[in-house]
C-alpha positions as CSV (number, residue, x, y, z in Angstrom):
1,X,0.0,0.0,0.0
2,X,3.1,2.3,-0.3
3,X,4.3,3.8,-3.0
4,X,7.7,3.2,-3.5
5,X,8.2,3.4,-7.8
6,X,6.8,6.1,-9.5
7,X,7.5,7.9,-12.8
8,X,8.0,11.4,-11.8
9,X,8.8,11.4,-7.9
10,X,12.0,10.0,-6.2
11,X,11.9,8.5,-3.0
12,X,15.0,8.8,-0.7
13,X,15.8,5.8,1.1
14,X,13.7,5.3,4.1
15,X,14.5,3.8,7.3
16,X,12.3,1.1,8.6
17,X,11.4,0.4,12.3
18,X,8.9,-2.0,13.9
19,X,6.4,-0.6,16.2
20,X,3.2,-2.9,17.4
21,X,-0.4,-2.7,16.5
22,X,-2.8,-4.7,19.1
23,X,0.3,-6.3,20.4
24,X,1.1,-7.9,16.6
25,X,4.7,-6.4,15.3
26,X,4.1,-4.1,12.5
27,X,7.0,-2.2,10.0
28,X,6.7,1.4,9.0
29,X,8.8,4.3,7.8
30,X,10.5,6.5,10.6
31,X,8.8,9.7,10.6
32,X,5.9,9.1,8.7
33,X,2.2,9.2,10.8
34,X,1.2,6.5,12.7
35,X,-2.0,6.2,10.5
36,X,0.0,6.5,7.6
37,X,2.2,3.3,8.4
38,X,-1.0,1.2,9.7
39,X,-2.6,2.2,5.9
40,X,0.4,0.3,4.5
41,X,0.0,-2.3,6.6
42,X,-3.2,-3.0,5.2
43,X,-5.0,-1.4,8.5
44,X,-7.4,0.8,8.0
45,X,-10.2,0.7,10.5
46,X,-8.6,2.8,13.8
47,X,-11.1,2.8,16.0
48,X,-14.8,2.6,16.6
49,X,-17.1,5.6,17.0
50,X,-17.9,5.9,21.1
51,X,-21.9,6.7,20.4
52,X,-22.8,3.5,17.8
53,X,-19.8,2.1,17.8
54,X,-19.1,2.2,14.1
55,X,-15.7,1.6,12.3
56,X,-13.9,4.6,12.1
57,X,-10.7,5.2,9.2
58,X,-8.2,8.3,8.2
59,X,-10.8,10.9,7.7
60,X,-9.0,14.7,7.4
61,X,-5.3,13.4,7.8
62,X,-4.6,17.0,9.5
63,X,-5.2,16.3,13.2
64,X,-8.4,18.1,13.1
65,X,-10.9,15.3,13.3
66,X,-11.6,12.7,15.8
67,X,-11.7,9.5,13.6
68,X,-7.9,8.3,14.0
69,X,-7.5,8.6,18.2
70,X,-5.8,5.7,19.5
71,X,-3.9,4.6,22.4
72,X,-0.2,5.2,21.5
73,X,2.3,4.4,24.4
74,X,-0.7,4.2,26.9
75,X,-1.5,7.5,25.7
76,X,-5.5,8.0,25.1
77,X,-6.6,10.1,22.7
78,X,-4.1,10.7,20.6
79,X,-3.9,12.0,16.7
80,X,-2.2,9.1,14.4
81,X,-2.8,10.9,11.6
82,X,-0.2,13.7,13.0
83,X,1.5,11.5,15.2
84,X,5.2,10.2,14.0
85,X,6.1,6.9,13.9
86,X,9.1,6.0,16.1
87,X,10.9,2.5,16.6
88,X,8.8,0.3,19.0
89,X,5.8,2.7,19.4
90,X,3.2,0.6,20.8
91,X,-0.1,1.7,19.2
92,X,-3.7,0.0,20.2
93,X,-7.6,0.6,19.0
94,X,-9.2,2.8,21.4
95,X,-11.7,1.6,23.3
96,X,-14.7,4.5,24.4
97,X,-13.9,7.9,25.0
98,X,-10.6,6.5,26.0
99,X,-10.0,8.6,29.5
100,X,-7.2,8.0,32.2
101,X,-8.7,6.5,35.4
């Protein structure tokens, strides 16, 4: 799901670290979002919606929305579309309104 050839654009080498979605090891590019590097992996549902509990994706991609919070680091509510990815991040769905008891 990431574009690595294309006919106009050069891409300079990227590094790769793991991080880990839901406990499962995941790859991703150093620097890019979180939500960006789960989209590669093929994950695209971040969370539910807390009213109907609906599957939530990447909605505005510009930290302005409330589709992509997630639990990053035992961190609630935060951003993954605005978020960088950093070796061994560990990122999970978000269950409810996701507040610290």
């Amino acid at each position: 799901m990431r574009i690595i050839n294309h006919p106009i654009l050069e891409f300079p080498k990227q590094e790769m670290v793991q991080f880990t979605y839901n406990g499962s090891p995941v790859q991703g590019v150093a620097g890019e979002s979180i939500a960006a590097a789960l989209h590669a992996a093929g994950i695209k549902m971040l969370r539910h919606s807390s009213r109907h509990h609906r599957p939530r994706g990447l909605f505005c991609a510009i930290g302005n929305c409330s589709s992509c919070l997630m639990t990053v680091d035992g961190v609630p509510n935060v951003r993954v579309c605005v978020e960088p990815l950093r070796a061994g991040m560990s990122v999970e769905v978000q269950q409810g309104k996701g507040t610290i008891i």
